[in-house]
Structure formats: C-alpha cells, structure tokens
C-alpha positions in Angstrom: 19.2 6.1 -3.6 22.6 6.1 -2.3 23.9 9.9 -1.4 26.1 12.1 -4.5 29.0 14.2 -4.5 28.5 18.0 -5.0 30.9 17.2 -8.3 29.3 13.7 -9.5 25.6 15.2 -9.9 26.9 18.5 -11.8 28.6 15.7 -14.3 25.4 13.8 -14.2 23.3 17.0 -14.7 25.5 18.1 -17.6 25.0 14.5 -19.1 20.9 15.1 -18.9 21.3 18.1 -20.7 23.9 17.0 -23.3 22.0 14.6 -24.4 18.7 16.0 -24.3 19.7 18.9 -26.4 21.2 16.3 -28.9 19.9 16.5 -32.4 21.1 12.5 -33.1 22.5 9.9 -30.9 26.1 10.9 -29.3 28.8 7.9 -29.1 31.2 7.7 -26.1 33.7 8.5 -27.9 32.4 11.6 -28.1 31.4 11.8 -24.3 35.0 11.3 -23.3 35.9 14.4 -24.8 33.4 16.1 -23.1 34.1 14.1 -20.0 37.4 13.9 -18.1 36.1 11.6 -16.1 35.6 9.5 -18.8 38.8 10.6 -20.3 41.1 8.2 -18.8 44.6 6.5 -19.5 43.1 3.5 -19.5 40.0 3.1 -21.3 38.2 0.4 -19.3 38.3 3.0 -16.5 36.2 5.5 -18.7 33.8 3.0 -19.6 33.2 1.5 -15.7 32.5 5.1 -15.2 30.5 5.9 -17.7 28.7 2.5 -17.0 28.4 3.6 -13.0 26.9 6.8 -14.4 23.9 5.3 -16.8 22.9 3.2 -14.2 22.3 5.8 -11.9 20.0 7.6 -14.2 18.1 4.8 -14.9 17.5 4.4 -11.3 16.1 7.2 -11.4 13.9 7.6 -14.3 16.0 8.8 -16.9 14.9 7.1 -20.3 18.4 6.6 -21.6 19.0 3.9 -24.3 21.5 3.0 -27.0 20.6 3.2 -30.1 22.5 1.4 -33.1 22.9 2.5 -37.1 19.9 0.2 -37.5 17.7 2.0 -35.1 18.3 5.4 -36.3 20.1 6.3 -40.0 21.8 9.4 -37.5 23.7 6.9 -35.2 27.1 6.7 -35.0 28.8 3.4 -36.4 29.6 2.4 -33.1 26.5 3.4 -31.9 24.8 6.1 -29.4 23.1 7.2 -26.7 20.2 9.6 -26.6 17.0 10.4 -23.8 13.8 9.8 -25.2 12.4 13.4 -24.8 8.6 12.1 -25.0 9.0 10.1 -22.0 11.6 12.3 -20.3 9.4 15.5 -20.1 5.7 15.2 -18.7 2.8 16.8 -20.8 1.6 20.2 -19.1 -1.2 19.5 -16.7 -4.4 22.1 -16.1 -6.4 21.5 -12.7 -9.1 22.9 -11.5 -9.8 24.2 -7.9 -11.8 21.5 -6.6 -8.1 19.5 -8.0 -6.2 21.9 -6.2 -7.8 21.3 -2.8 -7.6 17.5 -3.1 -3.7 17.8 -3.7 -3.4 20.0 -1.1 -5.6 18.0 1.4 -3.8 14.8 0.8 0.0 16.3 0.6 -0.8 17.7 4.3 -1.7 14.3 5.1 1.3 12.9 3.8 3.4 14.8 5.4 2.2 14.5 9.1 3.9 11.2 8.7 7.2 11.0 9.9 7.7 7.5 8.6 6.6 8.5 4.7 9.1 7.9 2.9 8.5 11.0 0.5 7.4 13.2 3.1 10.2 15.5 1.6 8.7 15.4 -1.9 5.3 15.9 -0.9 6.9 19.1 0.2 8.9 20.5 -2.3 5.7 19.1 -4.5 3.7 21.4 -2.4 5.4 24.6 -3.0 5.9 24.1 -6.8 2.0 23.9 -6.9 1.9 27.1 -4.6 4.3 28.7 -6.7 2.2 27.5 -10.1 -0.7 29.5 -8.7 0.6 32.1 -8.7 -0.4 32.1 -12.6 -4.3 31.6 -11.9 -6.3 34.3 -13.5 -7.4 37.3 -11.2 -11.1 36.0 -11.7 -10.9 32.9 -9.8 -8.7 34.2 -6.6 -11.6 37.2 -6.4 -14.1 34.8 -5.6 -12.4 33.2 -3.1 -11.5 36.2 -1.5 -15.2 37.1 -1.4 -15.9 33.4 0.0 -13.5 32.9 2.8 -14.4 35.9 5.0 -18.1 34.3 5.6 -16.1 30.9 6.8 -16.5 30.8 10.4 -12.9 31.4 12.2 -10.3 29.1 12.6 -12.7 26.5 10.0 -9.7 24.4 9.2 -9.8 20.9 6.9 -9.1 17.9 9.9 -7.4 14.8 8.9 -8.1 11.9 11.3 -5.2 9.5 11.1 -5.1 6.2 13.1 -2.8 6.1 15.6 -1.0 2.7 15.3 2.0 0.6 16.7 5.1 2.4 16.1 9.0 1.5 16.3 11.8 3.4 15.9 12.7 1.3 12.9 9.5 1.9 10.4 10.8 4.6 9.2 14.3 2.9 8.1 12.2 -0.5 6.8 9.7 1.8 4.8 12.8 3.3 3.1 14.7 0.1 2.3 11.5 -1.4 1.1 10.9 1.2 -1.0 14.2 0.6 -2.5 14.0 -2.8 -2.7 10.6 -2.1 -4.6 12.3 0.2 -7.4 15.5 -2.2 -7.9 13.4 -5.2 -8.0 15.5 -6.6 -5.0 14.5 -9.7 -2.2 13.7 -9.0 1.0 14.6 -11.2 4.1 12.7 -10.2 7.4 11.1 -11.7 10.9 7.4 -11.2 10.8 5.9 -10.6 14.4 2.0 -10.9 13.8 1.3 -10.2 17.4 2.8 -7.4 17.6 0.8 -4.5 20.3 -1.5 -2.8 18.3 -3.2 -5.2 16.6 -5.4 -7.1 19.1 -6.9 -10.6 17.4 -10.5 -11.1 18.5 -11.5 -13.5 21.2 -13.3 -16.8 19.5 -16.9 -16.5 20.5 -17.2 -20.5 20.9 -15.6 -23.5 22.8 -14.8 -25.5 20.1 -14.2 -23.0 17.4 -11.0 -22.3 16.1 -9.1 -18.9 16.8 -8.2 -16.5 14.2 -5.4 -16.4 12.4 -3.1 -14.8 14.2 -2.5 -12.0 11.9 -6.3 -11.2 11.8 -7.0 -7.4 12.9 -9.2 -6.7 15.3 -8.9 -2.8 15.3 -10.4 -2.9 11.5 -6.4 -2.4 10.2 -5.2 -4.6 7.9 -3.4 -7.5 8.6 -0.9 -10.2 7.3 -2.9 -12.6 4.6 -1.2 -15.8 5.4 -3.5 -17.8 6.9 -0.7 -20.4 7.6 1.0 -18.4 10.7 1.6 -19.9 13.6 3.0 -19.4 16.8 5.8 -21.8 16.2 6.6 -20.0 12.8 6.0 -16.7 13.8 9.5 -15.8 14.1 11.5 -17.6 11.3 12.6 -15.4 8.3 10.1 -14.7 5.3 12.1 -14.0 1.7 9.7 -11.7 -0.4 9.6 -10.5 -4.1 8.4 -7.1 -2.5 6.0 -5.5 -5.3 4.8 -2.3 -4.0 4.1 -0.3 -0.8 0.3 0.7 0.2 -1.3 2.9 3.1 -4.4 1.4 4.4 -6.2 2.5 7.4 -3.2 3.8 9.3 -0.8 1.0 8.2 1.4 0.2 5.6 1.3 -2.6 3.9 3.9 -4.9 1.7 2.6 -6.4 -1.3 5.4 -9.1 -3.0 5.4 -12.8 -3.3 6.0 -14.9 -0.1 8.7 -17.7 -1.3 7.1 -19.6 1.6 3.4 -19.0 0.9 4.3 -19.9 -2.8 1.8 -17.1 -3.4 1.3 -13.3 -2.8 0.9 -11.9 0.4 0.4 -8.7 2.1 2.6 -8.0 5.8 1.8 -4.9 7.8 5.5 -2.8 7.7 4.9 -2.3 11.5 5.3 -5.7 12.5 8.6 -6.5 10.5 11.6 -6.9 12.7 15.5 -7.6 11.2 15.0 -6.5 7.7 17.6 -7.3 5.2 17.5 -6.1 1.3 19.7 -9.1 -0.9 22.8 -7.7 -2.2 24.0 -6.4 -5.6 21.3 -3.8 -6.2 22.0 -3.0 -10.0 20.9 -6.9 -10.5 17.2 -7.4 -10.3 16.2 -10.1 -8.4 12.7 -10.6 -9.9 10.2 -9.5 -12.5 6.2 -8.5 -11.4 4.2 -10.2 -13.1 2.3 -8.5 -16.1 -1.0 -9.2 -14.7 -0.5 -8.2 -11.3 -2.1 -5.2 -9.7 -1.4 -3.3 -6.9 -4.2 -1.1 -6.2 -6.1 -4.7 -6.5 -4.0 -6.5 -3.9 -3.0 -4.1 -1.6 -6.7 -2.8 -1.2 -8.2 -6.3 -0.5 -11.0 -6.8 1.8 -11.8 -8.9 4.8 -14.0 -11.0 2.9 -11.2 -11.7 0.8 -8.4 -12.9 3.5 -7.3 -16.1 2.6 -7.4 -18.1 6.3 -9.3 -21.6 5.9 -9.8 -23.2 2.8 -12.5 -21.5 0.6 -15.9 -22.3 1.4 -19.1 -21.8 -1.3 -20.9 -19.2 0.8 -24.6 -16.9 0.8 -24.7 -14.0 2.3 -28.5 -12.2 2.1 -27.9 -8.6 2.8 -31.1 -6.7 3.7 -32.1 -3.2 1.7 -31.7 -1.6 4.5 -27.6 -1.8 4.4 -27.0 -1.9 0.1 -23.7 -0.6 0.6 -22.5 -4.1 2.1 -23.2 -5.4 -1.4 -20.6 -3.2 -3.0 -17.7 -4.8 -0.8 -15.0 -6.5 -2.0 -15.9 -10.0 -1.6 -13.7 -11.1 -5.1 -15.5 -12.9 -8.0 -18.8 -13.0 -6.8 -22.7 -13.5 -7.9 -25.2 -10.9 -7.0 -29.1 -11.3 -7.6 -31.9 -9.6 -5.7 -33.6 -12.5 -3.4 -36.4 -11.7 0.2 -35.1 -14.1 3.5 -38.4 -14.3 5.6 -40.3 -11.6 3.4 -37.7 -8.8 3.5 -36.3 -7.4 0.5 -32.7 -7.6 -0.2 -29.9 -8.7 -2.4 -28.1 -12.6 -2.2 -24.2 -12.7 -2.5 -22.6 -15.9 -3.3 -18.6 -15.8 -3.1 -15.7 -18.3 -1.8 -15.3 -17.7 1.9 -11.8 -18.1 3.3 -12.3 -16.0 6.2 -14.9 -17.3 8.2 -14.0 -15.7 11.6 -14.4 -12.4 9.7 -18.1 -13.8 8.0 -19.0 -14.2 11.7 -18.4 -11.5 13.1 -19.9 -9.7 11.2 -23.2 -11.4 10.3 -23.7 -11.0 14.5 -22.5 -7.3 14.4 -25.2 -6.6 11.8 -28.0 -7.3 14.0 -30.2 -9.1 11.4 -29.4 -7.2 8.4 -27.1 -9.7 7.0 -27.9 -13.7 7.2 -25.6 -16.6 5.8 -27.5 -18.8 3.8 -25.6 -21.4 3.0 -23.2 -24.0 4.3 -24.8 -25.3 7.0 -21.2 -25.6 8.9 -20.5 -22.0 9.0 -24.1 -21.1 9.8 -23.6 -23.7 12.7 -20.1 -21.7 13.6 -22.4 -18.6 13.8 -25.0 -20.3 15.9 -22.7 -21.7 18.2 -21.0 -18.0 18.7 -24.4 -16.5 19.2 -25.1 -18.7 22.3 -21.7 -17.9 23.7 -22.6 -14.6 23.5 -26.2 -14.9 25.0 -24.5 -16.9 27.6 -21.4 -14.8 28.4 -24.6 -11.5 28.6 -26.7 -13.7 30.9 -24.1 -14.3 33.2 -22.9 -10.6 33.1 -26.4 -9.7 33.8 -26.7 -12.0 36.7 -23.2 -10.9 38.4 -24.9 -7.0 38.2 -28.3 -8.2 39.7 -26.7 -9.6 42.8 -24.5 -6.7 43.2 -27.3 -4.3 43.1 -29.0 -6.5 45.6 -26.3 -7.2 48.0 -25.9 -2.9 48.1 -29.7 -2.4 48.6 -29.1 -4.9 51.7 -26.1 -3.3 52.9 -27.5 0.0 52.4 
C-alpha cells in the first residue's frame, strides 16, 4: 500500500462515512459537491480523481460498487455508489479464555519477527484485544487472580522459533510479495536453492542420484521443483504468486511457476533480485477457484514432486500410527502384519524417493517399503553404504585406541 497524505485519507475517511450512512446509492454528481476535489473546472479531472480514489478502497477492502436504476428502484438515473454494510462491518465475536490465550500466544509469536510483514498489526490487534477485556465480567478475572499466585515465578509461555538463513532483503521481498499477492501482480526473481541454511543430504550410495537441490535437510521446507539444476539455478522464475505461508521457520511462496507450467512452492529466503510487473491497479492473473492454500503451502515430504511418481507400499508398524496420518496425498490405507507384526499398509505415488529413504532407514524397522522392487533396491544399496561407511569408522577408532595403548 503506497503511503497517503495527512489530507487524501481525511477525504477518503469522509468518503467511508458518506457513503455508509447513505440511506440509497449517491451519484457523483452529488459527491462533487461534497468534494472539491472532485469539483473541478474540467470534469475529466474530477472523475480521474474520484476514479484514483475508489481504487484505493478497494485495495483495501472497502466493498464499494455501483449500483444502476435496475439494481436498486432508489438509484439515481445515472446511477450510484453505495458500501455494502453487511460485508463492510464484521459480526461481533465472543471468545473464551482458552481463545484468548491462543491469540495472545501466537500474536507474541508474530511479532518476534522482524521480517513479518504485519508485525505492526499483530500489535495494534493485540492492544484492541487488551483493551476489549477490559469488559470481561468480574467473575472470570477473580479466578485468575486466585490461580496465578500458585504459578511458580517467572513461569512464562516459550516460543521456540527456528533460526534460519537471513538477508537483509526478506524483509523488503516478504512485503512486495505480499503486495503482489493482494493486487494479483507477477513476480520476476533469481531462485538460489543452495543458499546457507539449507544443507541437502549426502546420497547414501555410489550410483544413486542426489537430491534435488532444493531438498531440505534441516526438516524446513524447500523449493518443489524437482527440475532445478545447477545450470538453471540462477536464471529468472515469473510467478502467479498466490499466497504467503510460514512453515517451520520459513516462508514460503505459493503461485504458479510459468516455467514449471504448474504450482510451486520457493522458500522467500532464497530469492534474490525480486521484481513485481508494473501497473498494479491491472491484475495480472486470476487463482484458480479450486485452489487451496492451506493445502499447498502445508504439503509434505512425501508429497515433493522430484522423480516421476512411482506406485509405492509403505507398512508402518503399530508402534509409530502417527506416521499413517501424514500427508502422503491420495492415498490407500488398510491394516496389513510384515513378518508377523501388526501394522497398517500405505500405498501412494512416490515422487520423492530420496525423502522415502531416508526415512524408512531412520525408522529403524518400524516402517518397511513393500513395493517396487527399484526403490527397495535404492534402500538396500544406502543401507550397505551405511554399514560400510560405520565399519570403517569403527576400524579407524580401533587402531587409534591401540596405537595410544602402545604409545602409552
């Protein structure tokens, strides 16, 4: 939102309130004379201003719309504009305490983060609910009273927050993106998947392939385009940007990639030399109907799209259930024993088979790919690195210990 004069946001104030308190449409005919700014010599110079003027509070929420003689009996003949109070003014909300604490608990969370881009209005959110409490009955503030002194002292909530990469520049891309994300505007940017902070696993064997180079190895979310490379890591990416998300310490860009021809997700931390396309009261693109953002910006692992998709098993023991709950997509789920253990069979469409890996050999026999045999062969194959790489470790620390016991 581009910065206001003291004496532009009085006029647009006055224009919220006009036409709120309006009983039927008003015609700008009639807002000239309440405008001088719209009162011009030339009447072209009214309207552009007047024009500059509804377009601002449609960027920012305001439900304005023209209304003609066919819409309402009430209209002018030339037609007028009204706000649609239903939409403008929020129903009154009632929370409880436990509703209280979350806000309060998350807001603080918010704004510890110098790069949130409504750190401010977390804030000012903050002391409107302080304020509103004021109004809680006496009952309910008694018992806390009576609570709190038998809380050991200095028992404070902690928030653990990730530390992550940082630049000096997040803090300017999360706000143009944001921007970009309200006026439906293109994004142009250099994407920089190897970026310090994000440290890509080692491949376990020989032959196998490494991970895509956007692949996380600190558990953070990474970029989903499995077709990075090191030769295209730095050419420009044009994205439909959809929505922001924060994921495990990072932010993430949700849009469609006009190279991917599909939508991907690009960790804000790693995008250098952003640019937002020009002429911001013109959208640039429309979200799709169906698309979600809580569903695409809180993707799993399982989910990454990096080779193509294999049909995949996964048996996950009883012992871990809440593995079955993940996010692995459209997926089958059936209870099913692997070498007379109980547990539950998983069959999805693996496209991240570095991820399946790692960890099926984390799990230490709770979870066992069934099915194909070429990933269970990837598996096997990084399992004997592994054995190999301890063996040799193990060696190198007997003969140390044996060459001190000599010396000694």
């Amino acid at each position: 939102m581009h910065s206001l004069s003291d004496s532009r946001t009085k006029r647009l104030l006055d224009l919220v309130v006009l036409l709120l308190d309006a009983r039927r449409p008003i015609s700008l005919s009639e807002l000239r004379e309440q405008f001088s700014e719209y009162r011009t010599t030339k009447p072209e110079a009214g309207a552009r201003a007047f024009e500059r003027d509804k377009a601002t509070l449609l960027e920012m929420g305001v439900p304005l719309r023209f209304v003609t003689p066919e819409d309402d009996a009430e209209a002018p003949l030339e037609g007028g504009y009204l706000i649609d109070r239903q939409r403008y003014r929020l129903p009154e909300i009632n929370l409880t305490a436990d509703e209280v604490a979350v806000l309060v608990t998350t807001a603080a969370a918010a704004r510890s983060q110098n790069e949130f881009p409504y750190r401010h209005a977390a804030e000012m959110a903050m002391r409107k609910l302080m304020f509103d409490l004021s109004g809680l009955s006496s009952k309910p503030r008694r018992r806390v009273r009576q609570v709190a002194p038998q809380a050991p002292s200095g028992n404070e909530v902690v928030l653990h927050l990730p530390t992550v990469y940082r630049t000096g520049a997040l803090s300017e891309h999360l706000e143009q993106i944001q921007d970009a994300v309200h006026l439906r505007k293109r994004v142009t940017f250099e994407y920089d998947a190897q970026r310090p902070g994000s440290h890509a696993p080692v491949p376990f064997a020989a032959g196998a392939s490494p991970p895509a180079a956007s692949s996380s190895g600190d558990g953070l979310p990474g970029d989903s385009d499995g077709e990075l490379t090191a030769a295209t890591a730095g050419e420009p990416r044009t994205v439909d940007p959809y929505g922001l998300v924060y994921r495990q310490g990072a932010w993430l860009l949700v849009g469609f990639c006009h190279r991917a021809q599909a939508i991907r997700r690009f960790r804000v931390d790693r995008i250098l030399k952003l640019s937002v396309a020009p002429k911001p009261r013109t959208p640039d693109f429309e979200v799709p109907k169906d698309f979600s953002l809580h569903e695409q910006g809180a993707i799993s692992p399982w989910r990454f799209e990096r080779e193509p998709p294999l049909a995949a098993t996964l048996w996950v023991s009883e012992d871990t259930p809440w593995v079955v709950d993940e996010d692995f997509g459209p997926a089958q789920r059936k209870k099913g024993e692997h070498h007379g253990k109980a547990g539950t069979v998983v069959e999805f469409d693996c496209r991240n088979p570095d991820y399946v890996v790692s960890r099926v050999l984390s799990a230490a026999g709770s979870l066992c790919l069934l099915s194909p045999p070429v990933l269970r062969q990837r598996i096997s194959e990084a399992a004997a690195t592994l054995a190999r790489r301890n063996a040799e470790h193990s060696s190198s620390a007997s003969a140390a210990a044996t060459l001190t016991s000599v010396s000694a």
